[in-house]
C-alpha positions in Angstrom: 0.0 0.0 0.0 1.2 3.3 -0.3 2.4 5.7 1.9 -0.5 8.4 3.0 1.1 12.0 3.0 -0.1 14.7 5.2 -1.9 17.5 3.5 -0.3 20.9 4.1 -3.5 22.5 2.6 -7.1 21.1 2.7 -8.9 22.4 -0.4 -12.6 20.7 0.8 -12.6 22.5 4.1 -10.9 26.2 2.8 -13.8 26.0 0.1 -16.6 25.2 3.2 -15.0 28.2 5.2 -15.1 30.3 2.4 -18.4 29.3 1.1 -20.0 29.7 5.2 -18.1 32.9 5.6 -20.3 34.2 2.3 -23.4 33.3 3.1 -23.1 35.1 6.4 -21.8 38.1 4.6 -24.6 38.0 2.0 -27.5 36.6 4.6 -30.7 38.9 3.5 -29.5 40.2 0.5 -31.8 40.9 -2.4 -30.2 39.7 -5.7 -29.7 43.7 -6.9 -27.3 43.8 -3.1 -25.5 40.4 -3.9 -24.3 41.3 -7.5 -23.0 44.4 -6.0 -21.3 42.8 -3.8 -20.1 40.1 -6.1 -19.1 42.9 -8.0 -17.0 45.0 -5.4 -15.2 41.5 -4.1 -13.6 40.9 -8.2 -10.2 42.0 -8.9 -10.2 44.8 -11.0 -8.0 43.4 -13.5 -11.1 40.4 -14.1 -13.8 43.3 -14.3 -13.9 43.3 -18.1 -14.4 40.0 -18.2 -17.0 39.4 -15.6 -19.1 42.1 -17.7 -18.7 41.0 -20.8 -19.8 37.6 -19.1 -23.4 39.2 -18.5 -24.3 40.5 -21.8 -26.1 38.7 -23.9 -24.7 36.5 -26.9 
């Protein structure tokens, strides 16, 4: 059998923290407040892209 190796990072439980620490963030929001905030949390070097994403082909 091979050897099991210690994670150093744990991919399943950042994306749970991160996910959980969202949904508190967002908890309420109507979905005019949570594009805003989607929004105001991307890079500014991805904002082209992330509006060109929402118009219509």
């Amino acid at each position: 059998m091979a050897n099991k190796l210690e994670k150093d990072f744990d991919a399943v439980a950042s994306m749970r923290e991160i996910r959980d620490r969202i949904s508190k963030e967002t908890e309420g929001m109507n979905f005019e407040e949570f594009q805003k905030y989607i929004e105001a949390k991307i890079p500014e070097k991805y904002q082209k892209m992330y509006q060109d994403s929402k118009q219509p082909k």
